[in-house]
C-alpha positions in Angstrom: 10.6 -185.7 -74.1 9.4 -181.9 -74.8 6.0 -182.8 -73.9 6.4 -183.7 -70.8 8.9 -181.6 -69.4 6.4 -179.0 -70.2 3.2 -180.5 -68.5 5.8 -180.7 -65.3 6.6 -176.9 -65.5 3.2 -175.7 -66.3 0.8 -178.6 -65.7 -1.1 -178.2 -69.2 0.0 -178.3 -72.8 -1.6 -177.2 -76.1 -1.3 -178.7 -79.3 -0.8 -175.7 -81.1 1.8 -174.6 -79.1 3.9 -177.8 -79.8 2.9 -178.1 -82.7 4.7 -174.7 -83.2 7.7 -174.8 -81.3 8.5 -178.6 -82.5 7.7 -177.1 -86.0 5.5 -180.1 -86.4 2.4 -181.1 -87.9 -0.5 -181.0 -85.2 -1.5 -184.5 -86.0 2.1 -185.7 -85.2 1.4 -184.0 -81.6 -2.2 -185.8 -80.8 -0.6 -188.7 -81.7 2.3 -188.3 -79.2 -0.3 -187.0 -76.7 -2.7 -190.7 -77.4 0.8 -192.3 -76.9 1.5 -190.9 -73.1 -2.0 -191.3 -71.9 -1.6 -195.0 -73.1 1.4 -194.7 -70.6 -1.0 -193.2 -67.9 1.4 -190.2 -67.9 -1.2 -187.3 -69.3 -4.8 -187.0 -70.0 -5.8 -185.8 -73.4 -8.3 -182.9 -72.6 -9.7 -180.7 -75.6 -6.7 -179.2 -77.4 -4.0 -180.6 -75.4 -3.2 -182.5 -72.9 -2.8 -181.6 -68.6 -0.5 -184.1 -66.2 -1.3 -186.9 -64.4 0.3 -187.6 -61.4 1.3 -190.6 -59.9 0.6 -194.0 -61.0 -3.0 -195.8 -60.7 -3.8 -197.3 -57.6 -2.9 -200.6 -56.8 -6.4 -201.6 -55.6 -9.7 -200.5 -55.5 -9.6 -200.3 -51.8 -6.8 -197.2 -52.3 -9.6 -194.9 -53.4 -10.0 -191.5 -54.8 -9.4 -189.8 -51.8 -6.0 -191.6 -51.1 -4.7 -190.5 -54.5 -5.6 -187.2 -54.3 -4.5 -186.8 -50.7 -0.9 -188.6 -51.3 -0.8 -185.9 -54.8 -1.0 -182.9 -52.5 1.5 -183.6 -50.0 3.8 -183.9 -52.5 3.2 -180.0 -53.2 4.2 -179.7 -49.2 7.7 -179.2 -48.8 9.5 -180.4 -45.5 10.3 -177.4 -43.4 7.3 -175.5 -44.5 4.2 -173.9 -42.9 1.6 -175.5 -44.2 -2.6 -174.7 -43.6 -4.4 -177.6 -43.6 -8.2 -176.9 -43.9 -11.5 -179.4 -42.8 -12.8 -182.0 -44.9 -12.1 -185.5 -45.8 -9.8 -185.1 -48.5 -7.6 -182.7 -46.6 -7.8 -185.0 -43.5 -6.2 -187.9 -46.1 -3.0 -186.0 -46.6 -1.6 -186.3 -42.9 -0.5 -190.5 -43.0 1.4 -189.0 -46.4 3.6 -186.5 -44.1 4.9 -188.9 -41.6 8.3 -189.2 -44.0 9.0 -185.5 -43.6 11.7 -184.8 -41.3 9.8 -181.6 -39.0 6.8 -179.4 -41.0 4.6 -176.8 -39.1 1.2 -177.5 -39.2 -2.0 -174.9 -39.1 -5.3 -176.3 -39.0 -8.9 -175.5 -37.6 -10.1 -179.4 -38.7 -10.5 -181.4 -35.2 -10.0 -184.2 -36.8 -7.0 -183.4 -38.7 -5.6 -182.2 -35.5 -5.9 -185.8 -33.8 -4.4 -187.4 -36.6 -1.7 -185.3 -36.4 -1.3 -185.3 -32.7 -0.6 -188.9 -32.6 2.2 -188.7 -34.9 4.2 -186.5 -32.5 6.9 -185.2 -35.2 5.3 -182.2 -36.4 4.7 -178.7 -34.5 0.9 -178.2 -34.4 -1.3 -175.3 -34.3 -5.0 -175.4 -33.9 -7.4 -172.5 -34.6 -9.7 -172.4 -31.8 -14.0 -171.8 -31.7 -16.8 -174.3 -32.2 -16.7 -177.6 -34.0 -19.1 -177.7 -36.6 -20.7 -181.1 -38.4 -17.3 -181.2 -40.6 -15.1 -181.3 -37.6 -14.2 -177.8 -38.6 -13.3 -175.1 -35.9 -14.8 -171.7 -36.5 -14.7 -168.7 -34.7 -13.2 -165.7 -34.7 -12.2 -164.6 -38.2 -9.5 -162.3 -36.4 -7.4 -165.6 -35.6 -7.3 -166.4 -39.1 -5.8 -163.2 -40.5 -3.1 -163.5 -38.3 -2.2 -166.9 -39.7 1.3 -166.9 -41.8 1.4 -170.4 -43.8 3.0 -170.6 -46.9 0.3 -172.7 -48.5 -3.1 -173.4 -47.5 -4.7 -176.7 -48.7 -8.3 -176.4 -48.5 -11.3 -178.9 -50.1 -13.8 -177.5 -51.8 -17.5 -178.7 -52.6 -17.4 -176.8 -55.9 -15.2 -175.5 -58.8 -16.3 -174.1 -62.2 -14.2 -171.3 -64.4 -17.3 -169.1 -64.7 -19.1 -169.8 -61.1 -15.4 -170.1 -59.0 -14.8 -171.6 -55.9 -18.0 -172.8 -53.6 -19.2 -174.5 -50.8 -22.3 -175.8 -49.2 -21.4 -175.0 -45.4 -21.5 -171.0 -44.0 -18.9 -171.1 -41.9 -16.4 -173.2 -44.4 -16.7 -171.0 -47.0 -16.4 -168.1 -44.7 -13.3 -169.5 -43.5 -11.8 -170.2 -46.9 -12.6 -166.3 -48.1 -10.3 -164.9 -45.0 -7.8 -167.5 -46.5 -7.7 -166.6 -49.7 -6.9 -163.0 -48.2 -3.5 -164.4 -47.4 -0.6 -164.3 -49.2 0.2 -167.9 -49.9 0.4 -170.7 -52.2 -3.6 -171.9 -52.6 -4.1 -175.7 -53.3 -7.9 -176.8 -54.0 -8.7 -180.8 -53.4 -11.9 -181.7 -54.9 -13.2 -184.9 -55.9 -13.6 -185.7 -59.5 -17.8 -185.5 -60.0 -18.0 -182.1 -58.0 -16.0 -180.4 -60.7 -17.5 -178.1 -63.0 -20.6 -177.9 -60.4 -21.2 -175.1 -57.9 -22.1 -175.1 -54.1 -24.6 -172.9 -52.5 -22.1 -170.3 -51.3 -19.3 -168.3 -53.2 -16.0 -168.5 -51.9 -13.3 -166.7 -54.3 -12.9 -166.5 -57.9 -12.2 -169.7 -59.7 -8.7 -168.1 -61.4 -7.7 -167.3 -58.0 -6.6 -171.0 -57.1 -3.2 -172.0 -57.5 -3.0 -175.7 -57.9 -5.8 -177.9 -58.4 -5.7 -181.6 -57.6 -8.1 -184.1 -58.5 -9.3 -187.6 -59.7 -8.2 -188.7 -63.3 -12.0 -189.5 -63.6 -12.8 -185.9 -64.0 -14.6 -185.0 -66.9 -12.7 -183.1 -69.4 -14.1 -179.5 -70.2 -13.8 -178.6 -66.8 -10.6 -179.3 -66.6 -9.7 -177.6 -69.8 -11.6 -174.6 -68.5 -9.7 -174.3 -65.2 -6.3 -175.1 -67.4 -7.1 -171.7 -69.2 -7.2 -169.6 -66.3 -3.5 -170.6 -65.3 -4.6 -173.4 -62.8 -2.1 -176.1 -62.6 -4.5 -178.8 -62.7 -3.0 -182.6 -61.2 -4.9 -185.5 -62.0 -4.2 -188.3 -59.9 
């Protein structure tokens, strides 16, 4: 179906577009649109539609985090150099990259670090300095601007189209501006309610992210906001 092979390539559709390249009425569209979310394959936001990814969980023990983590490493691909920032949600991803085959791994998040440590299959790199309350590492800025990942995941406490990127913590959102100075792929993880709100501390403009990843229960004119700056945005 047009429709979806669309949301894959670009992550968000518009009804008006469809409507005009299917030279169809825009009613015939929403309806299509009402149909897939039935199928838990989009969800509807104001004038379209963005993707969802992934099935719902099994259980309510799989949580929000576990979806969201298992999205993003699917944006990781085996071989690469990947930055993997502090926080919960980032921390998630590494039981998800056990089935690649070798991947090399940046990260400043002790706890990351352990959990990746243990697995024994990947090559590692840690960012040294002081551990903060987050298990983040911080220290010298220098050590991050020599870093050379090809995406950088990172987990904001904040994301609005007008306000941008935020965070609560001084040192995290120091560290995710000299990130955002580097010239890779950047993939926000954020849970659903903190979308649309803003932290104490400015990171980077919000059209500056690349992918955005997410819970399904996200409420909509965020999303649709974010869409419109040339996010992909992934539900999950």
């Amino acid at each position: 179906m047009l429709v979806l092979e669309q949301l894959r390539a670009d992550g968000v559709v518009r009804v008006s577009d469809l409507a005009g390249r299917m030279r169809v009425d825009p009613v015939t569209i929403r309806r299509d649109l009402e149909q897939l979310e039935q199928e838990d394959k989009l969800q509807r936001v104001h004038g379209g539609a963005v993707i969802r990814e992934g099935a719902p969980p099994q259980s309510q023990s799989s949580g929000i985090s576990r979806r969201i983590a298992e999205a993003a490493a699917k944006f990781i691909p085996d071989q690469s150099v990947v930055f993997l920032g502090p926080g919960t949600l980032t921390a998630e991803i590494v039981p998800f990259l056990q089935s690649y085959a070798h991947l090399t791994i940046i990260t400043n998040a002790l706890n990351t670090a352990w959990r990746l440590a243990r697995q024994r299959q990947h090559t590692l790199h840690v960012i040294g300095g002081q551990v903060g309350d987050d298990y983040g590492i911080y220290g010298d800025p220098d050590r991050l601007r020599r870093v050379r990942a090809e995406r950088i995941v990172i987990e904001a406490n904040g994301l609005d189209a007008e306000r941008g990127l935020t965070h609560d913590d001084r040192e995290a959102a120091g560290l995710m501006r000299e990130l955002f100075s580097l010239s890779a792929q950047v993939i926000v993880l954020i849970s659903p309610e903190r979308l649309g709100k803003a932290g104490a501390l400015f990171v980077a403009p919000a059209g500056e992210v690349d992918i955005l990843i997410t819970g399904r229960e996200a409420a909509n004119p965020p999303l649709w906001d974010l869409s419109e700056l040339g996010i992909r945005v992934v539900l999950t």
